[in-house]
C-alpha positions as CSV (number, residue, x, y, z in Angstrom):
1,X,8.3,-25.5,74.3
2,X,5.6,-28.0,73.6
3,X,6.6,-31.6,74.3
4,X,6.6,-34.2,72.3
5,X,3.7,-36.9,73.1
6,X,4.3,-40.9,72.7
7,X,0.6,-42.1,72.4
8,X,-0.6,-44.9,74.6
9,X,-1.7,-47.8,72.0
10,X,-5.1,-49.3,72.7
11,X,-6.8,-52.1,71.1
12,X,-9.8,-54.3,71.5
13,X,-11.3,-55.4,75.1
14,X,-14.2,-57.7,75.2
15,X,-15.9,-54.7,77.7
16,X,-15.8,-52.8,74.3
17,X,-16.6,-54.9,71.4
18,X,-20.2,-54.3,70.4
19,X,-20.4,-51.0,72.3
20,X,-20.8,-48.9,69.2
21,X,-17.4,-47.1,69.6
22,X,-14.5,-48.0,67.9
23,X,-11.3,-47.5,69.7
24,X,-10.4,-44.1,68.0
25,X,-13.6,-43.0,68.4
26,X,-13.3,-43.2,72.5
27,X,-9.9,-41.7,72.4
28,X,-10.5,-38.9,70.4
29,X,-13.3,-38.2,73.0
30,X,-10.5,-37.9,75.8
31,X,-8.2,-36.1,73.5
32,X,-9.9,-32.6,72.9
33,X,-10.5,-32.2,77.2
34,X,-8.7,-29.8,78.9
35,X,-6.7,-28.7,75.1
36,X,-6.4,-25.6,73.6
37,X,-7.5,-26.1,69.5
38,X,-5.2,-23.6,67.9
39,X,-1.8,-25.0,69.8
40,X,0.4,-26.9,67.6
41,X,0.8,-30.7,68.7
42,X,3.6,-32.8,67.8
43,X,3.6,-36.5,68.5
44,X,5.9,-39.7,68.1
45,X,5.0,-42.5,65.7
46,X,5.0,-45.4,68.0
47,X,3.0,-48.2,68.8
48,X,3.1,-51.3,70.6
49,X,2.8,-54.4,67.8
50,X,-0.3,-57.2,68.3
51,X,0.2,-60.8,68.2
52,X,-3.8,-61.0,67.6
53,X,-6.5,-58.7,67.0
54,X,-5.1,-54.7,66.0
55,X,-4.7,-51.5,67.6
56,X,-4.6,-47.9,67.5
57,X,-2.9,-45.0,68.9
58,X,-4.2,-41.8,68.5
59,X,-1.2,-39.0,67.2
60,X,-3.3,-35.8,66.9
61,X,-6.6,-34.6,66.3
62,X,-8.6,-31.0,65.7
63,X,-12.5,-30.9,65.0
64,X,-12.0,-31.9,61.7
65,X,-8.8,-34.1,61.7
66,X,-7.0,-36.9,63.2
67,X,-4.3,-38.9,62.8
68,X,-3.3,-42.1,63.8
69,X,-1.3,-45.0,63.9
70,X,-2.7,-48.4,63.3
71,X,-1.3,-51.6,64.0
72,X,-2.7,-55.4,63.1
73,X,-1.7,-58.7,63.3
74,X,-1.4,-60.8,60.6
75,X,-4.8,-61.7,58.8
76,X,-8.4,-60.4,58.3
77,X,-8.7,-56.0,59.3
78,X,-12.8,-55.8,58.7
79,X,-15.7,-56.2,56.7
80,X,-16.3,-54.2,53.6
81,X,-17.5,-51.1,54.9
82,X,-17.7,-47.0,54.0
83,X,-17.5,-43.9,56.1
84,X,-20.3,-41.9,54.9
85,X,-19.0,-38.6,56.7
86,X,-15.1,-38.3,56.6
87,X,-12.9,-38.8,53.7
88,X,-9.3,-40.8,54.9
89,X,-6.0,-42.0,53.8
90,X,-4.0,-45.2,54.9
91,X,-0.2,-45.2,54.4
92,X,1.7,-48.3,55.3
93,X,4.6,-47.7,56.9
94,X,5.7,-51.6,57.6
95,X,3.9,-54.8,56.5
96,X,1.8,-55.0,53.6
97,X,-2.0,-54.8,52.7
98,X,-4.3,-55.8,50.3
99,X,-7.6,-53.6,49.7
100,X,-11.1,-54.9,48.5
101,X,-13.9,-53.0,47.4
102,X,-17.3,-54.2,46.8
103,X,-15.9,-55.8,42.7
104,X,-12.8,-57.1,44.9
105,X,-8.8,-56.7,44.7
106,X,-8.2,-52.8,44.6
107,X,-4.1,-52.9,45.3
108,X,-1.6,-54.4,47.2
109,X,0.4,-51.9,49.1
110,X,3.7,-51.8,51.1
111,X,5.8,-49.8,52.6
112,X,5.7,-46.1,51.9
113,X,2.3,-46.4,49.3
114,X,-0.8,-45.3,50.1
115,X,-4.3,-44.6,48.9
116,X,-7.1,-42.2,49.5
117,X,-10.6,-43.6,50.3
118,X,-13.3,-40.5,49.8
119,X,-16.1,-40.6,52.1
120,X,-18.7,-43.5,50.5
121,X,-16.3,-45.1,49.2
122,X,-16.7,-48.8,50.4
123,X,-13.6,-50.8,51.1
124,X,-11.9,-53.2,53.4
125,X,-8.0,-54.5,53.8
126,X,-6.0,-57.5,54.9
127,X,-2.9,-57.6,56.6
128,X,-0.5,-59.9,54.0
129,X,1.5,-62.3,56.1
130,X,5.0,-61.7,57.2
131,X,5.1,-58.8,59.9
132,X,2.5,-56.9,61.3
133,X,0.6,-54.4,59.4
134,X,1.1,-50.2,60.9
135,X,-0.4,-48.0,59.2
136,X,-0.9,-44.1,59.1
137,X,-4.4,-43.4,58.9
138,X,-5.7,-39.7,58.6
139,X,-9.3,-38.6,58.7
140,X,-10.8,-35.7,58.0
141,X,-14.5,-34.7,58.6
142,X,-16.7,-33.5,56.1
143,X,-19.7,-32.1,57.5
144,X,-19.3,-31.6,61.8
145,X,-22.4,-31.2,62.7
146,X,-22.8,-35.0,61.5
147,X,-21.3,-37.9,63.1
148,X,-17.9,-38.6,61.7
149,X,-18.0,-42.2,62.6
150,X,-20.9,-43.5,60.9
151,X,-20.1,-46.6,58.6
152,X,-22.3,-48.6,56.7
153,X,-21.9,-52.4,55.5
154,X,-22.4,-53.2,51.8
155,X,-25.9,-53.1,52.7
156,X,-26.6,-49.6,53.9
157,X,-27.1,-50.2,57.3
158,X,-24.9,-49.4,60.0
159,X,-21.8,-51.6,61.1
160,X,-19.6,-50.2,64.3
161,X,-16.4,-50.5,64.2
162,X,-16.4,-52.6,67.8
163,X,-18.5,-55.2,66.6
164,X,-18.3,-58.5,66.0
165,X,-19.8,-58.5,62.2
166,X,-16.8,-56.2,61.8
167,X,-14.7,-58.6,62.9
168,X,-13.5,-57.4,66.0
169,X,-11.8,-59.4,68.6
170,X,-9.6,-58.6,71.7
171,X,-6.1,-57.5,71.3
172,X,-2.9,-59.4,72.3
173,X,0.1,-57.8,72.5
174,X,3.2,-58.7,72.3
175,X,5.2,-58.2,75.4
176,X,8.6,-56.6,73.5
177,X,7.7,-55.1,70.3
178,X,6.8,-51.8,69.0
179,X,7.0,-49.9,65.8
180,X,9.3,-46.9,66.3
């Protein structure tokens, strides 16, 4: 019987912020080593919690699909930004969140709401104070010979998710709490 995996959260190091790769982006290289594609995987929905910064923890993936769990501290997530190759959802599972797009306040969401951001679509979301933000976010690819990470600003041109202009910064985490 398969087993059931607790993901290791990972978050922000000054080593990685400006190096083009966002944290999902590094672990979902790691994931697909050594794994066979057709086997089912089944995962826990936990994460460690950040005092500053957020963080990530990578539940499953395919080729064409991921999901993960995404934690931030109260305040700021990014800069308006779109994923020109993947169409995604965010569902909050604690915390709330307000989302922008480029004509500003889209919703507020909280617990248990969610919304669906088609590839293009450009967008960005703060954690509302209170508790910290987790999030479900799935992603799926839409064309895979492309890369599925490529994001542009307002602008058009390209803004990584590890950089600074998208407002990264290390993580903190707190020493005893974890969504679970």
């Amino acid at each position: 019987m398969p087993t059931i995996v607790t993901p290791e959260t990972r978050g922000h190091e000054d080593s990685n912020i400006g190096s083009g790769k966002g944290v999902m982006e590094r672990e979902l290289e790691k994931h697909g080593q050594n794994r066979d594609p057709r086997a089912p995987q089944m995962f826990r929905m936990q994460t460690r919690l950040p005092k500053e910064g957020r963080a990530a923890a990578l539940l499953a993936a395919t080729d064409r699909m991921w999901l993960n769990l995404k934690a931030y501290a109260e305040g700021g997530e990014n800069t308006l930004h779109g994923h020109t190759n993947e169409d995604h959802s965010f569902i909050i599972l604690q915390g709330r969140a307000s989302f922008f797009g480029p004509d500003g306040l889209v919703a507020t969401l909280g617990k248990n709401e969610g919304i669906l951001l088609p590839r293009g679509a450009l967008y960005h979301f703060h954690a509302e104070e209170g508790e910290p933000l987790v999030i479900l976010r799935i992603g799926c690819v839409i064309d895979p010979a492309k890369n599925a990470w490529d994001r542009v600003g307002r602008d058009g041109r390209d803004l990584p998710g590890s950089s600074k202009e998208n407002k990264s910064q290390p993580t903190v985490f707190f020493d005893d709490k974890i969504y679970d």
